[in-house]
C-alpha positions in Angstrom: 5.9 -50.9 -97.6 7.7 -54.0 -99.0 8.3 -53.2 -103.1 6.5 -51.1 -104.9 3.8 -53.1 -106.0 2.0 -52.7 -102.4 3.2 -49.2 -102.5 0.7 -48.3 -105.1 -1.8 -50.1 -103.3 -1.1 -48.0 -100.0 0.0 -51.4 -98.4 2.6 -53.7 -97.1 2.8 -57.7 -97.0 2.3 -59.0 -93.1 5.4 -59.8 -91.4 6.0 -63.3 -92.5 6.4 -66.2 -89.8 9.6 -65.9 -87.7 9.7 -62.1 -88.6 10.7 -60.4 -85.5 9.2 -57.2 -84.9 11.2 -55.3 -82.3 10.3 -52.1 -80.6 13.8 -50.7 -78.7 14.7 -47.4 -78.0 17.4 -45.6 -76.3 17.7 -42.3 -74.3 20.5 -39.6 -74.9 20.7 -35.5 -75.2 17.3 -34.2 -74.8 15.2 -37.3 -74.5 14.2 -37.6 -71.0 12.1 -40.7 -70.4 12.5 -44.4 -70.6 12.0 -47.4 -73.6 8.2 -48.3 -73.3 9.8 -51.7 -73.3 11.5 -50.7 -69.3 10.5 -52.0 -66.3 10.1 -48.5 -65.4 8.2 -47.7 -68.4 4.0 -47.0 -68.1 3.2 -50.1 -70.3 -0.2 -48.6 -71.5 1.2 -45.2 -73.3 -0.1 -45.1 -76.5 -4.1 -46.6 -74.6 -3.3 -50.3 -75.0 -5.4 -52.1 -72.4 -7.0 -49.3 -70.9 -10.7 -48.9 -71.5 -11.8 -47.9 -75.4 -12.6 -44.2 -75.5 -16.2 -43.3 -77.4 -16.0 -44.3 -81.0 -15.2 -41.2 -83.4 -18.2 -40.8 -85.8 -15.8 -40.3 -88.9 -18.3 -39.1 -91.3 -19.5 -36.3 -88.4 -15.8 -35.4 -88.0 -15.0 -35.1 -91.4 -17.8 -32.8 -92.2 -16.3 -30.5 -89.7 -13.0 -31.1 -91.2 -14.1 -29.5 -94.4 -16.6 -26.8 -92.7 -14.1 -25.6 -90.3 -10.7 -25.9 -91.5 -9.2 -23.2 -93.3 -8.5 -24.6 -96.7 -5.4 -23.0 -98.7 -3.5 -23.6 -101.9 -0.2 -22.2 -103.4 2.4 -23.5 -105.9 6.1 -24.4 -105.2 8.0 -25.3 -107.8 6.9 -28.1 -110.0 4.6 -29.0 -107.5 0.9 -27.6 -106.1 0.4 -27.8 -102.7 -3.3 -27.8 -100.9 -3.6 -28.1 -97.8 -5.6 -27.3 -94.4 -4.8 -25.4 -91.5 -7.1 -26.6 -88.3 -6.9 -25.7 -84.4 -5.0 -23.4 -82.4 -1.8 -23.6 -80.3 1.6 -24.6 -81.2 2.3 -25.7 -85.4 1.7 -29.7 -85.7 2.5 -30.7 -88.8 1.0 -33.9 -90.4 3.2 -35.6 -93.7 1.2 -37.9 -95.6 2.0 -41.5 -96.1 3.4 -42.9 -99.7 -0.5 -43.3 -100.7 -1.7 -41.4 -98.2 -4.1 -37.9 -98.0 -4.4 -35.4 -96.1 -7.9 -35.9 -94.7 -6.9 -39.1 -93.3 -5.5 -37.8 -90.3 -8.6 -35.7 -90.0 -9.9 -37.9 -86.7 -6.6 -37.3 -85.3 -6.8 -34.0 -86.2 -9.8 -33.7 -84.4 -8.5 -34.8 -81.0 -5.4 -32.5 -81.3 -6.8 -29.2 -82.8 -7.8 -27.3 -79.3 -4.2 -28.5 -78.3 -2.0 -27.6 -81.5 -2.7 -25.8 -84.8 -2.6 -28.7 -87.2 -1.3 -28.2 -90.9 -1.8 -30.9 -93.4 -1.4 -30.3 -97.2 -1.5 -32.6 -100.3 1.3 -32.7 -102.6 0.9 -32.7 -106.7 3.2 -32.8 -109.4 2.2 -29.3 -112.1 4.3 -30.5 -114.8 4.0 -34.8 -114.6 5.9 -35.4 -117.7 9.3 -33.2 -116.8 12.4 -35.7 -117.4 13.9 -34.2 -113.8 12.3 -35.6 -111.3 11.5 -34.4 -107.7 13.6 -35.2 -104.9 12.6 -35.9 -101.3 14.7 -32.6 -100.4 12.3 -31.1 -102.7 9.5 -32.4 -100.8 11.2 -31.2 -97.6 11.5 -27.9 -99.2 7.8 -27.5 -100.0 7.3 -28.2 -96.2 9.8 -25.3 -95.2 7.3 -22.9 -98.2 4.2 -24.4 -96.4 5.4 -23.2 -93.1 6.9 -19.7 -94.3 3.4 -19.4 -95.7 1.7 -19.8 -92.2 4.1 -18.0 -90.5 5.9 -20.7 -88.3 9.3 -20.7 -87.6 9.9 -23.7 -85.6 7.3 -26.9 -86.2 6.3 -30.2 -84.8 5.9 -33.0 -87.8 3.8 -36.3 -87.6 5.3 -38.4 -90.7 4.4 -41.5 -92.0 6.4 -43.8 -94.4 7.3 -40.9 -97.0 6.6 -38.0 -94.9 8.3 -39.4 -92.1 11.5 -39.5 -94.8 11.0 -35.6 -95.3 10.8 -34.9 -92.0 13.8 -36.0 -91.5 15.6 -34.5 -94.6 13.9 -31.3 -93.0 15.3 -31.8 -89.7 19.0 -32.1 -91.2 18.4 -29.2 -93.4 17.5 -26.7 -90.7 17.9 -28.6 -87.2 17.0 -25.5 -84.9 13.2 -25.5 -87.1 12.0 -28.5 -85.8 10.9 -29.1 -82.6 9.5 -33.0 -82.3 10.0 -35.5 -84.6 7.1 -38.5 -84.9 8.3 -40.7 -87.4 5.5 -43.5 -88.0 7.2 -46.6 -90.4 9.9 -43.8 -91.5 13.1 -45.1 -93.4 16.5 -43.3 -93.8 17.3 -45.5 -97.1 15.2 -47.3 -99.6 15.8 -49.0 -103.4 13.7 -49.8 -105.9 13.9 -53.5 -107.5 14.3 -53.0 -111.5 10.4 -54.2 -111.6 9.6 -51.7 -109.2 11.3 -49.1 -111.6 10.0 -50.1 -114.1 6.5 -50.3 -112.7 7.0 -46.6 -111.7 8.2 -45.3 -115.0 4.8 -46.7 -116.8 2.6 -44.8 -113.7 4.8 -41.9 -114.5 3.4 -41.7 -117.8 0.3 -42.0 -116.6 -2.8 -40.2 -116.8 -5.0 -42.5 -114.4 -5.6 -42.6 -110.5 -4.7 -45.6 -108.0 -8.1 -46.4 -107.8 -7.9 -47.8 -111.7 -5.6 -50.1 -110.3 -6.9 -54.0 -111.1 -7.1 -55.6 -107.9 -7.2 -52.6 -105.9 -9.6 -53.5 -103.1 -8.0 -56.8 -102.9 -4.8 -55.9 -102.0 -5.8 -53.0 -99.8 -8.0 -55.5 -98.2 -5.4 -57.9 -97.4 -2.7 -55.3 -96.1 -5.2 -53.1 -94.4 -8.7 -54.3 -93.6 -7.8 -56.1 -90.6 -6.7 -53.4 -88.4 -9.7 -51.3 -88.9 -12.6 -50.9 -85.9 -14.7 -54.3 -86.6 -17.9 -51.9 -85.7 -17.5 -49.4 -88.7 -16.5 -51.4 -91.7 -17.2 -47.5 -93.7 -13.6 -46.3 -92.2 -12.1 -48.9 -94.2 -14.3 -47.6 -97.3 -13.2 -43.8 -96.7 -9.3 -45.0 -96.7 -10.4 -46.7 -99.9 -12.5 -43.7 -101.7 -9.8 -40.9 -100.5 -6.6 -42.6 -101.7 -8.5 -43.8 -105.1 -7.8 -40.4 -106.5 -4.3 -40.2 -106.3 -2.6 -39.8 -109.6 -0.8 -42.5 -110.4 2.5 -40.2 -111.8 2.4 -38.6 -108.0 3.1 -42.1 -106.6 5.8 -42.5 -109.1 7.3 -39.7 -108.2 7.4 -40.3 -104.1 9.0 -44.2 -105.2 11.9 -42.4 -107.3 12.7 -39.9 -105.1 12.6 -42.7 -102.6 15.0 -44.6 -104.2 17.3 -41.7 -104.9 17.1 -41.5 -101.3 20.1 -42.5 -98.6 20.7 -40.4 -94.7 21.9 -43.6 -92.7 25.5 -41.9 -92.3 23.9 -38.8 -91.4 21.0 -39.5 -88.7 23.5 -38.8 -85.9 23.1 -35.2 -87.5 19.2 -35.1 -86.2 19.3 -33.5 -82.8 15.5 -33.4 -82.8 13.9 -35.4 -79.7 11.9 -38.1 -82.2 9.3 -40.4 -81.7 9.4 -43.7 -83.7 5.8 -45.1 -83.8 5.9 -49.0 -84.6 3.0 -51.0 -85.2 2.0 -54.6 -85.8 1.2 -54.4 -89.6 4.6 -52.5 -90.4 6.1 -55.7 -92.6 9.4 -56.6 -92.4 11.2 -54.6 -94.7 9.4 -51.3 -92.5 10.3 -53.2 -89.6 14.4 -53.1 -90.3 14.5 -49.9 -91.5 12.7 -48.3 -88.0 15.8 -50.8 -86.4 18.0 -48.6 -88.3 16.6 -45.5 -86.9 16.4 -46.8 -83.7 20.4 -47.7 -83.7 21.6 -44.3 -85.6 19.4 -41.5 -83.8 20.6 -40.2 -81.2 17.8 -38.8 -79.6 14.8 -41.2 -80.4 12.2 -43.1 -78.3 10.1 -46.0 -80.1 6.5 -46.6 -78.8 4.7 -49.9 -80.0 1.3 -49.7 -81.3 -0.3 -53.3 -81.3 -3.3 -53.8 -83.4 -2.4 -50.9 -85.7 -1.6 -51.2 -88.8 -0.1 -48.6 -91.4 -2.6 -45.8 -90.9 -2.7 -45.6 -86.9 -4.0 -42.0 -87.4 -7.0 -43.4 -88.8 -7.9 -46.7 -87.3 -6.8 -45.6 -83.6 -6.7 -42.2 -83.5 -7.1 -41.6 -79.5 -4.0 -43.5 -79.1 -2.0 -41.7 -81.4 -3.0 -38.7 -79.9 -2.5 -39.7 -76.6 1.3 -41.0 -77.7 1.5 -37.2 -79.2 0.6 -35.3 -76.3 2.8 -37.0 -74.0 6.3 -36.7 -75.8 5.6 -33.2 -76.4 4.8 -32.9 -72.8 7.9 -34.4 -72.1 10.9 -33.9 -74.2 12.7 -30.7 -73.8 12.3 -27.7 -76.7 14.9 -26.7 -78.9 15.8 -22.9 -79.8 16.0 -21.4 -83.1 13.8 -21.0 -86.2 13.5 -21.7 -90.1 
């Protein structure tokens, strides 16, 4: 996400002509395999150019999200936590997006779950109007009280934009609990612009959801729309009707404790084998930041996902599964626990 305008809109502006978009890696400590970029690379990891897998019915899958999940809910905190606990086999965890939900990974979810037990929880604010405000280490500690409550020691994550900043805050708060790191658009430092503060101190006042937004479908439209499945222009409409309820304040809250936010002279401190997922509708100002964590982490492999936008897990699930399964597959486990 660019400012914070597009943040409340769950979107980013295109990269503009001239931006380069880059997709390096580099291999050290655990990390065993090669830059998708190589020679010696498979150039189709993540499904690009290889033949399109069956279509996902969403609305099918999502029905059997909400049937068969196991839905729970605690408090942690200033904040209530609900979330979902799908599949069996290892603990995948899934962090949602700046304007993101937890039931948008549910197609993903549905190609992992006889593979992994997948844990994905929403995040709300109990007392809005408190002057202190949340921090992403307090995010990353809700994380550590979701998986205490499910009885994992040692996790997997799947973050995008924001979550991909807690799972990293996690990851330097107790290095021998994580086990993989995919960090999808993730930043290790972000500001706000004084309108962007500003903008977020009104919505943290706020009693309305993002869908009262003016302009709304526009911009999500413009950002998003485009890397969608042409076939099923409804999967566009879910992102739209599932993100709409998001309380305004929340999205404050995530953009302040973004911009309190700054781990660019500690990502050599992340010993967990990561996965940084790029994708052609990053923006630019995503785009440098996944340069940064491409140059400080020591133990990081970027994959490029073309004709993805900012919710991969939703408009091409197969291949983010696929780009899942391998890295675990490959990189070597760490020992310890939370």
């Amino acid at each position: 996400m660019s400012d914070l305008k597009t943040t409340f809109t769950s979107g980013s502006k295109f990269p503009a002509a001239g931006d380069a978009v880059s997709a390096s890696s580099k291999t050290a400590g655990l990390h065993p395999y090669p830059d998708s970029r190589s020679p010696d690379a498979d150039p189709r990891i993540d499904g690009a150019g290889e033949p399109c897998p069956a279509p996902l019915m969403w609305q099918e899958i999502l029905e059997k999200y909400h049937s068969e999940s196991t839905p729970w809910q605690f408090d942690h905190g200033r904040h209530r936590i609900l979330g979902r606990t799908w599949g069996s086999g290892p603990p995948l965890y899934f962090l949602n997006h700046f304007a993101g939900t937890a039931e948008l990974f549910a197609l993903t979810l549905w190609l992992l779950k006889d593979e992994f037990r997948c844990v994905v929880f929403d995040v709300t604010a109990t007392h809005p109007k408190k002057s202190s405000r949340s921090t992403i280490t307090d995010f990353a500690a809700d994380l550590f009280a979701v998986a205490n409550e499910q009885g994992d020691s040692r996790v997997s994550i799947y973050g995008a934009g924001f979550g991909a900043a807690v799972a990293m805050e996690a990851a330097l708060h107790s290095p021998a609990s994580i086990e993989h790191l995919f960090l999808q658009h993730g930043f290790a430092y972000r500001r706000l612009s004084y309108f962007e503060r500003a903008l977020a101190s009104v919505c943290l006042q706020s009693s309305r959801n993002l869908n009262d937004l003016p302009q709304r479908r526009r911009f999500q439209a413009v950002n998003h729309q485009p890397w969608f499945p042409p076939f099923d222009s409804s999967r566009f409409e879910f992102l739209l009707e599932s993100t709409g309820t998001i309380p305004l304040r929340d999205l404050a809250e995530k953009a302040f404790a973004a911009h309190s936010y700054d781990i660019r002279s500690r990502l050599s401190e992340i010993s967990a084998p990561a996965l940084l997922l790029r994708t052609e509708g990053e923006g630019r100002i995503a785009a440098e930041a996944q340069d940064v964590l491409t140059e400080k982490l020591l133990n990081c492999r970027t994959e490029w996902m073309h004709s993805a936008g900012q919710h991969p897990y939703l408009t091409h699930p197969h291949r983010v599964a696929k780009l899942v399964r391998m890295f675990v597959a490959t990189a070597l486990p760490q020992s310890g626990g939370i």
